[in-house]
Structures are given as structure tokens and as C-alpha cells.
Wavefront OBJ file of the C-alpha trace (Angstrom):
o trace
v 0.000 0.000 0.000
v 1.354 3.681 -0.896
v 2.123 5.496 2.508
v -0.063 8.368 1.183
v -3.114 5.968 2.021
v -1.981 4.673 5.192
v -4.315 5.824 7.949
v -2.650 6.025 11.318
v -3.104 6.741 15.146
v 0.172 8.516 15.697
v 2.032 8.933 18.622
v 5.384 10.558 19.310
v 5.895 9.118 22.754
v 9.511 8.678 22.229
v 12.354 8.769 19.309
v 14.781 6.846 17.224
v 18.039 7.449 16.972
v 18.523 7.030 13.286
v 16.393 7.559 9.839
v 13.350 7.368 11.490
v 10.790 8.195 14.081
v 9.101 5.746 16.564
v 5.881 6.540 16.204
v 2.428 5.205 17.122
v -0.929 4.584 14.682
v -3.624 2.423 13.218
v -3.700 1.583 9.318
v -7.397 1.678 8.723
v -7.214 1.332 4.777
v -8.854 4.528 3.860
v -7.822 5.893 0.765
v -7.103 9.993 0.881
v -8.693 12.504 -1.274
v -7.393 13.098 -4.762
v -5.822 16.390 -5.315
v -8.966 16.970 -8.015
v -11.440 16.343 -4.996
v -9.482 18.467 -2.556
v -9.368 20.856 -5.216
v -13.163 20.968 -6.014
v -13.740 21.060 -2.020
v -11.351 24.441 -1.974
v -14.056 25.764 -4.700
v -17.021 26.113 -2.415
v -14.972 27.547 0.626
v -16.791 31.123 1.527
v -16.094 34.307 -0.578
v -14.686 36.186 2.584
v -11.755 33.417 2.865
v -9.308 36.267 0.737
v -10.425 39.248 3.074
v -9.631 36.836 6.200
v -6.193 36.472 4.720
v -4.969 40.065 4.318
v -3.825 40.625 7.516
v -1.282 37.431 6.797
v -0.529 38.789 3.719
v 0.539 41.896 5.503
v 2.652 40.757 7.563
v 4.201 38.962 5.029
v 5.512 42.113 3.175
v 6.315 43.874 6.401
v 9.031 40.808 6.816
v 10.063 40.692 3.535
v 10.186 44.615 3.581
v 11.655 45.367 6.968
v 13.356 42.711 7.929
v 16.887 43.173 8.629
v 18.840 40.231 6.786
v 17.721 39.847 3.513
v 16.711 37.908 1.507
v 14.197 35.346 3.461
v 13.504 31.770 2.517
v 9.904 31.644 1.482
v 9.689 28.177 1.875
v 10.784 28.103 5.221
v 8.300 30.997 5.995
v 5.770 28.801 4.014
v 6.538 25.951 6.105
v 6.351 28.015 8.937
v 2.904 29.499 8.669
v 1.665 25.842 8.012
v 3.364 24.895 11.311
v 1.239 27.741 13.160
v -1.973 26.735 11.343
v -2.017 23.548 12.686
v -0.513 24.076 16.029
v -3.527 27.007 16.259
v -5.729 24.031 16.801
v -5.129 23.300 19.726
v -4.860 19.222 19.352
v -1.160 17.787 19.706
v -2.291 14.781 17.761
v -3.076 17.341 14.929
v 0.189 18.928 13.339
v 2.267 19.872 10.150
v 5.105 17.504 9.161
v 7.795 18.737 7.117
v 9.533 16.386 4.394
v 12.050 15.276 6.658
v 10.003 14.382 9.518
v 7.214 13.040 7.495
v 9.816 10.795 5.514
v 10.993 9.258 8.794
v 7.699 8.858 10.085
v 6.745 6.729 7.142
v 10.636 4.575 7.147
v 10.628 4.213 11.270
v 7.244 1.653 10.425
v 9.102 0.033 7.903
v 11.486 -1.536 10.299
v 14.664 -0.539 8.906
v 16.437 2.746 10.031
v 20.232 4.090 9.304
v 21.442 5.867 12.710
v 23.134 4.974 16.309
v 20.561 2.461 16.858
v 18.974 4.442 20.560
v 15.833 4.605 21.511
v 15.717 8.385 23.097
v 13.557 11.033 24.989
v 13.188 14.354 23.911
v 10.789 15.622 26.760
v 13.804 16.790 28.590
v 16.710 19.410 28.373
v 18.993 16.965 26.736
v 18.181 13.978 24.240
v 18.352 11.221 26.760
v 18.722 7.792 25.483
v 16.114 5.388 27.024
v 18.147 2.123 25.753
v 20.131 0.926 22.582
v 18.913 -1.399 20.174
v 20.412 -4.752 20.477
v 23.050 -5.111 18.001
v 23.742 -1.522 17.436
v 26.173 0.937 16.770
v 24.876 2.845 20.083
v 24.875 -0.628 21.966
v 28.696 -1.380 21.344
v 30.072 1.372 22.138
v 28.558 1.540 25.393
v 25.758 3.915 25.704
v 23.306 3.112 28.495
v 19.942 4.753 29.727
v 19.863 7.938 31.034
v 22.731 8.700 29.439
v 22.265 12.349 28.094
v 24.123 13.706 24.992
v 25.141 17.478 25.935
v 27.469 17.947 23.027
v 27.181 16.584 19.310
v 30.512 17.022 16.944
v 31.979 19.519 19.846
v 28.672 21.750 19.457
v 27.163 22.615 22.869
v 23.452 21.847 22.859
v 22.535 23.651 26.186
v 19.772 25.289 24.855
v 19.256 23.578 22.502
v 15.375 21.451 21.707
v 16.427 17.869 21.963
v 14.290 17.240 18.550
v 17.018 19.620 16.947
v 19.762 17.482 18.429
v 18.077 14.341 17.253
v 18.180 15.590 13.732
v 21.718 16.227 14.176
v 22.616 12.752 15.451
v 20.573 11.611 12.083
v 22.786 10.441 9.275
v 23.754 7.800 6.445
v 25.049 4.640 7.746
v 28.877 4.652 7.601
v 29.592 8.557 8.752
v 30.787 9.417 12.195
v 29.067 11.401 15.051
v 30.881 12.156 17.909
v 28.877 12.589 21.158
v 29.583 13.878 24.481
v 27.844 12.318 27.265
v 26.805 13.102 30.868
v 26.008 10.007 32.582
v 24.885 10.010 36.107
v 28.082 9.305 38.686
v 30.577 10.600 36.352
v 32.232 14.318 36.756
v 32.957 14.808 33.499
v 31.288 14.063 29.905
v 31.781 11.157 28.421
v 32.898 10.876 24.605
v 32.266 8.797 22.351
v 32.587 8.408 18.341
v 29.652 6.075 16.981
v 30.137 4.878 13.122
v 26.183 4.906 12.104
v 25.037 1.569 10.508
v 22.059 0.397 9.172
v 19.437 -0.365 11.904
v 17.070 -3.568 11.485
v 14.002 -3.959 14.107
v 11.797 -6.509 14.205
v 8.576 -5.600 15.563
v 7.518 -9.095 16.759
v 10.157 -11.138 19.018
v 8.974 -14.364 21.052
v 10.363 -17.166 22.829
v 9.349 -20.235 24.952
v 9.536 -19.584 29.108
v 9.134 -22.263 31.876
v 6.618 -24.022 32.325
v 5.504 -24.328 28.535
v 4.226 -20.474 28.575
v 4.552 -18.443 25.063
v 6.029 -14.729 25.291
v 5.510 -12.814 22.493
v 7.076 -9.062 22.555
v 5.473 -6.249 19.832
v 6.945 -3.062 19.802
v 5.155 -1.522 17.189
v 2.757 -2.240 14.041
v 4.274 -1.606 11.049
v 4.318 -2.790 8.060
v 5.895 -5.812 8.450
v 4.344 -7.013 12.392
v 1.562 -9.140 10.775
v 4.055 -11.549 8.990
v 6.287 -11.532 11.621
v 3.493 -12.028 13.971
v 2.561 -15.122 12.285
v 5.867 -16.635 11.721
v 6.488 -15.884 16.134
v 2.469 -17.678 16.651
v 4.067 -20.664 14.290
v 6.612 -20.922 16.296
v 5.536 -21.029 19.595
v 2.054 -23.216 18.472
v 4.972 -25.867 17.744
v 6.214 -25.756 21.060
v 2.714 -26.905 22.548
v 2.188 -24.142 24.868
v -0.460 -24.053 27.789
v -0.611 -20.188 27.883
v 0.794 -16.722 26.136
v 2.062 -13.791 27.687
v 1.809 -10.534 25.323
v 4.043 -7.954 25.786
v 2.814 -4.326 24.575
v 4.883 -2.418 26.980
v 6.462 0.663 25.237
v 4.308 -0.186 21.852
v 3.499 3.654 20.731
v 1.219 1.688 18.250
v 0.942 1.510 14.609
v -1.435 1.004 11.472
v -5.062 0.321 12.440
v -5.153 -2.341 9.648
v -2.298 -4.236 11.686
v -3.687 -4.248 14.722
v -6.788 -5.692 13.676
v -5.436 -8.621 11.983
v -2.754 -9.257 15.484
v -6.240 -8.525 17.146
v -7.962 -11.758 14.711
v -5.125 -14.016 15.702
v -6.639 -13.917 19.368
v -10.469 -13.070 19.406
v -12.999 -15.531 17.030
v -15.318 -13.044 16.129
v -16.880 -9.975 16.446
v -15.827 -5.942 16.754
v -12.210 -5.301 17.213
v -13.041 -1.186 17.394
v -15.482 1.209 16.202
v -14.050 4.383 14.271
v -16.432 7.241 15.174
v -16.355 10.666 13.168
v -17.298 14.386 13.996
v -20.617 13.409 12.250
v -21.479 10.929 15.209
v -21.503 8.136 12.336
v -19.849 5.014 13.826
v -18.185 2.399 11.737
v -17.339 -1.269 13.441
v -14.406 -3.596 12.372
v -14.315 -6.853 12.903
v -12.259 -9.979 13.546
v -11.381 -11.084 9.847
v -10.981 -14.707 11.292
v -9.042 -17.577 11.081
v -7.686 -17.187 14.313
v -4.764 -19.296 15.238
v -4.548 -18.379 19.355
v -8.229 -17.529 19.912
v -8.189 -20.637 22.735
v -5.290 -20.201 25.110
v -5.242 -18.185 27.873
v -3.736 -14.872 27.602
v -2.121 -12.111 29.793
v -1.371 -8.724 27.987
v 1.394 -6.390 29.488
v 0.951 -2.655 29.383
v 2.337 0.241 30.703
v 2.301 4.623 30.077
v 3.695 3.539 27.000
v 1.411 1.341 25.592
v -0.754 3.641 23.223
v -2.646 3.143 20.294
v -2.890 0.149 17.868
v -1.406 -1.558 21.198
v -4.251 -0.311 22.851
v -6.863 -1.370 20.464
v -4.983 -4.942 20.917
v -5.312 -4.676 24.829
v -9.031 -3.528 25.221
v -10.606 -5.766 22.863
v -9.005 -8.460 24.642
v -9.682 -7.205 27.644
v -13.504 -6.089 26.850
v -13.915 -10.075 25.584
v -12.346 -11.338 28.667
v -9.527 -13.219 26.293
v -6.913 -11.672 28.660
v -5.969 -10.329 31.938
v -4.126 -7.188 32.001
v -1.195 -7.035 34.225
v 1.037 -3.564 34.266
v 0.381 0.119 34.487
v -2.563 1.793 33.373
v -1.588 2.860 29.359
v -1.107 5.926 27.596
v -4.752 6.910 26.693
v -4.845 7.704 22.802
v -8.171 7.266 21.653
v -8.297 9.316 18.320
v -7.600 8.409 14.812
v -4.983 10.633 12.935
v -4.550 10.652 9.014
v -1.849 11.568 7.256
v -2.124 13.754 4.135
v 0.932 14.588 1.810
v 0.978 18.396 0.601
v 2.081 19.582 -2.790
v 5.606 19.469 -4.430
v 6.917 17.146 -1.441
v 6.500 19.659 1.236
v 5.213 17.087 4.256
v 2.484 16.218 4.889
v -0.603 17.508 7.420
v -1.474 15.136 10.104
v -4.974 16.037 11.319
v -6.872 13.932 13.763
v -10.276 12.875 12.030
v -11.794 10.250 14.435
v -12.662 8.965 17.983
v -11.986 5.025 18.559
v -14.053 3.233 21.044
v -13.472 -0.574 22.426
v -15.609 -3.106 21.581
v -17.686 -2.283 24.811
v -17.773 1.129 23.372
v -15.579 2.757 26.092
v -13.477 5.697 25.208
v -10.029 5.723 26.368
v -8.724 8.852 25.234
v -6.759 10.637 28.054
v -7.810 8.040 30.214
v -5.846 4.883 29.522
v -7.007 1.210 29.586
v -6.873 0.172 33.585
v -5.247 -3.506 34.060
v -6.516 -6.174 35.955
v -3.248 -6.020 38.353
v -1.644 -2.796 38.926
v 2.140 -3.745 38.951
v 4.744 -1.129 38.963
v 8.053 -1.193 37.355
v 10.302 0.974 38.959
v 14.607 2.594 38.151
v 15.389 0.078 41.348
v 13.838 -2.821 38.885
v 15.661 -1.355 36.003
v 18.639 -1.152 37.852
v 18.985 -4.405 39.296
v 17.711 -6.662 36.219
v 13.941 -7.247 37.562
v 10.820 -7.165 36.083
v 8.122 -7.349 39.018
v 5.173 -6.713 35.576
v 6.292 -10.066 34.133
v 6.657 -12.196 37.017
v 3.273 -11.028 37.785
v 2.104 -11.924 34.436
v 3.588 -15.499 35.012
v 1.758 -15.959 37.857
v -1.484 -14.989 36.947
v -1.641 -17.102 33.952
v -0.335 -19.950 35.623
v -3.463 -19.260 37.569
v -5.942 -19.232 34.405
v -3.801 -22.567 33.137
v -4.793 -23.951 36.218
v -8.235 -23.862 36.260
l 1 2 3 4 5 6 7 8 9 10 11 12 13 14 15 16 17 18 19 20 21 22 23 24 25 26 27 28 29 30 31 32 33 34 35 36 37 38 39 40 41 42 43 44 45 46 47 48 49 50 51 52 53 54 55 56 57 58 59 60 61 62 63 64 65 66 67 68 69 70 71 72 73 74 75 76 77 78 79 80 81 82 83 84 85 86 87 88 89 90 91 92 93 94 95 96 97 98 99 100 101 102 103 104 105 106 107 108 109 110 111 112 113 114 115 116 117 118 119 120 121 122 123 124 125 126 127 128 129 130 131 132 133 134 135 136 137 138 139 140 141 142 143 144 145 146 147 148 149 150 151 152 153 154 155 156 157 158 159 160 161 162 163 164 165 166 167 168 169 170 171 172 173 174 175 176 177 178 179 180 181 182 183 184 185 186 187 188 189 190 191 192 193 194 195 196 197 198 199 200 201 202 203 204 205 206 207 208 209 210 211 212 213 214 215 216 217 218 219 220 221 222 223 224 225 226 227 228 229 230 231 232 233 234 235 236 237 238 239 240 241 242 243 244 245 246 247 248 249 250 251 252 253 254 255 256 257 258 259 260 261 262 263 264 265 266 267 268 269 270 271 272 273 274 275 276 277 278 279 280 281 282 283 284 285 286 287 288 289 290 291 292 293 294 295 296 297 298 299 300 301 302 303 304 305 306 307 308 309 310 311 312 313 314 315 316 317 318 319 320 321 322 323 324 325 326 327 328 329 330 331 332 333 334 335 336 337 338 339 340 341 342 343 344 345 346 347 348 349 350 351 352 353 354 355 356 357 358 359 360 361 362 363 364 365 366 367 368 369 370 371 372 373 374 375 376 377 378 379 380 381 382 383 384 385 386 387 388 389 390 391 392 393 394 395 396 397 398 399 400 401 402 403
């Protein structure tokens, strides 16, 4: 499918450090407008629409006639006024994306990324790396979480957003970036010169635990998670298990088309979600079928960072009573976002256009999907190797084995 028809839920709970964004969303399979269509829309817009605009087009002389350095870049200023537009809204789901971000928005899914290989926060005054990808450039040389990159080639970026210094630590595999890091219990910064590579992710990883229970990890749905859900579900079925443990922790989400066919591999029938517009119209999808785990007892981990497509996952299984829920409560992102490319490859807009409800018809936007057992995860877990959510998860399905 062309990324300019993929319908997502998007969320930007966290970054990669390479080509591409980790991002959250749905594919729902809704084709966009044409540019004709949008074009014959723009034709019945209201008569007063120029007179509205003069004061814009005002102060866009007074810049380009008074400003001190000379001359401007329009398409910056273009880009710019977009950028206000949609941030005017008031929605942080709803927002312009220029080319570059919109290209890595549309590669991170993909799977494949050229960078460090980090997983990163950028809510803070420095980009903080929240772990390395396994296998990465960013993983051998060291880098660990919390570390927090204060300097990038020798440039200071006090004061600097950490989105900018994520672009900057962007770049084709087989260039150098040299990074200075502060890392907690050390006096001084840190350096160290990363060779970027390029960065493979599977979305779907599973293996076998003790006492014959499947674990199945997805950490986002992209365009490849249904294939390699499959091939993970073929190889645990041939292991004979009794139970499955899935683990959305940290899964920002996806394409809504993916997470209703990982949703069909566990549920028999009936609605997966309901899609509901400004209109109040409501539109239901369903469990294509064909379900391959839709008997064994389940136990779904979540946590803040669970959004999304992973969220759609959770609560249907949850609202069906297929699975226990055994974490934090999860990030809350109930709305639908769509993506729509803009003329002469200048981004895209990404404009919320729907409400998504659980099969039970409960809204969970801003409010999260509550588990079954509230089990925290805390830096002391971290820190010493535990993981108090899973062991919880064990037990509990041990417990629905059992009976």
C-alpha cells in the first residue's frame, strides 16, 4: 500500500536514533482525497476566505520589507505558517510535518532505520537515550539509559530542543558522530565516536519460558508485524504451549489495519473497534478470522507507554475477557490521525479525524485502559535486572492454566 493511504493513530511518545521516528498509529485502509477532490472542495470555501487572509498577507511584506537580513527563505516561511496553522488548533495529535520528519515517520514503520541504533527522549533538556537497540552501533560502544548527549561534533546543545539534536545525530550509515555524554556518577562528559550503521528492528520477538508459557514481545505495528506475527504464533504453536504472555509495553502503536489482523489471531469473532467521526456516524471492524490463538489463555502487558494500535490490541481483549491485564494503566490515545501529503513534497498535514471506542464502546482517550493487576516497574527494577510486571504476568496465567 502507498504510505499516502496509510491511515494512522500517531504517537510521538519517544524517538529513534537514526532515519526514522518511533511513532504510534492504526492503518485503517482509507484511501485519501485526490488532489482533483481536494481541489473541487477548496471551490465552495466562503467568498470572505481572501479578506480573512490580508492581515497574513501583511505581515508577510512587512518581513520581507523590513526585515533586517535579507533575503528570506519563502519556503521556510511557508513551512512556517503551516506549522502555526495547525498548532492554532489546539490538538497535539493534529500537526504539520515537514519532508524530513514526514519521511521518517513513514521509514521508522518500515522496520529498517540508518542511525546509532537508541531509543531516546526528547521531553527533557537533553536527548536522553532510554536504551540501545540490540546489536547496534549505540549498543557497542557503550551507551546506556539515562545517558544524556550534551554535546554533538563539539557543538554545545545547552539550549538547545532535543528534537534539533536528534536531527543532528541523524545520518547515512557509515559517517561518524561524535557525542559527548553526561552520565549520572561521572564528573565529566563522556565521549564517544559512533560509526552509524544500518538499523534492522523486528517488531515481533517471542520465545518459549518455563513451564511451557509463550512470550511474544510487539513493539510496534508496522508494516511488516503481521508476517512476523505469524511466523512468532508458528513458532511457539509448535512448542505446545499451555498459555501466552503478550508484551505491549512501550508499543506507541501503529497502522489500524495491523492491529486488527494481530487482534484476529486472538479473538474468534466480532468488533475489534469502532471508528467514530465528527458526524457521530460510527463504523465497526471486525475480527477477519481464522484465528490461530483464539483458545489459550492470555495475559497482555501494558504500561504509560502502551498507546494506540497496542491499545486497540489490549481492550478488545480485555472487553472479551480473552486476557488479563497485568502492568500500568496505558497511555490513553483514543483518536484516529490521518496523514495527508501536501504539494511538491513539502510534508504532509497530520490532522486527527476520528474517535476510537473498544468493543464495549468505552473511550479511552486521556484516560488509559486500567489492568486487571496494577504492577509497577520501577529505576530500582531497572537497575537491578527485575521485572516485578512479568513475574506477575507469570503468575497470573499460571493461575488461568490452572483452572
Amino acid at each position: 500500500m502507498n504510505k499516502t493511504t496509510k491511515i494512522l493513530l500517531s504517537l510521538f511518545i519517544g524517538l529513534i536514533l537514526s532515519a526514522g521516528m518511533f511513532s504510534a498509529g492504526l492503518l485503517a485502509g482509507i484511501y485519501l482525497p485526490s488532489l482533483s477532490n481536494r481541489a473541487s472542495a477548496n471551490a465552495t470555501t466562503p467568498k470572505d476566505q481572501h479578506a480573512l487572509f490580508v492581515p497574513f498577507w501583511e505581515a508577510w511584506d512587512i518581513v520581507h520589507n523590513q526585515y533586517v537580513d535579507q533575503p528570506l527563505d519563502d519556503v521556510a516561511l511557508m513551512r512556517g505558517a503551516i506549522r502555526g496553522m495547525m498548532d492554532a488548533i489546539g490538538d497535539k495529535q493534529t500537526y504539520y510535518m515537514d519532508p524530513v520528519v514526514y519521511e521518517e515517520a513513514t521509514t521508522q514503520l518500515e522496520g529498517e532505520y540508518e542511525g546509532i541504533g537508541a531509543y531516546v527522549d526528547t521531553s527533557g533538556d537533553y536527548l536522553t537515550i532510554v536504551s540501545p537497540i540490540e546489536g547496534s552501533p549505540a549498543e557497542a560502544a557503550g551507551l546506556k539509559p539515562g545517558d544524556q548527549i550534551v554535546a554533538i561534533d563539539g557543538v554545545d546543545m545547552t539550549g538547545v530542543s532535543p528534537e534539533q539534536a536528534r536531527q543532528k545525530v541523524l545520518g547515512p550509515a557509515g559517517s561518524t558522530v561524535t557525542l559527548s555524554i553526561a552520565r549520572k556518577g561521572q564528573e565529566e562528559p563522556l565521549e564517544f565516536v559512533l560509526t552509524r550503521a544500518k538499523i534492522v528492528v523486528p517488531s515481533v520477538t517471542s520465545k518459549t519460558l518455563e513451564n511451557h508459557i509463550a512470550y511474544i514481545d510487539i513493539n510496534q505495528f508496522g508494516d511488516k508485524t503481521t508476517s512476523e506475527l505469524m511466523a512468532a504464533i508458528d513458532q511457539t504453536l509448535s512448542q505446545n504451549p499451555k498459555g501466552v504472555i503478550i508484551d505491549l509495553r512501550n508499543d506507541g502503536g501503529g497502522y489500524l489495519q495491523t492491529a486488527i489482523e494481530a487482534a484476529s489471531q486472538f479473538i474468534e469473532k466480532g468488533i475489534v473497534l469502532y471508528e467514530q467521526y465528527g458526524d457521530g456516524t460510527r463504523v465497526p471492524h471486525y475480527a477477519l478470522g481464522e484465528g490461530r490463538m483464539t483458545n489459550l489463555p492470555i495475559v497482555v502487558l501494558v504500561n504509560e507507554g502502551s498507546a494506540s494500535a497496542s491499545e486497540v490490541l489490549a481492550g478488545a481483549l480485555q472487553d472479551y475477557g480473552r486476557a488479563k491485564l497485568v502492568g500500568v494503566i496505558s497511555y490513553g490515545k483514543g483518536s484516529v490521525q490521518q496523514w495527508m501529503p501536501l504539494s511538491d513534497d513539502n510534508g504532509a498535514a497530520r490532522v486527527t479525524v476520528a474517535k476510537w471506542l473498544t468493543p464495549h464502546e468505552r473511550t479511552i482517550d486521556g484516560i488509559g485502559l486500567t489492568p486487571d493487576y496494577v504492577v509497577e516497574f520501577t529505576e530500582a527494577d531497572a537497575a537491578n535486572n527485575r521485572d516485578p510486571q512479568l513475574d506477575k504476568a507469570i503468575e497470573v496465567l499460571l493461575g488461568l492454566i490452572g483452572k
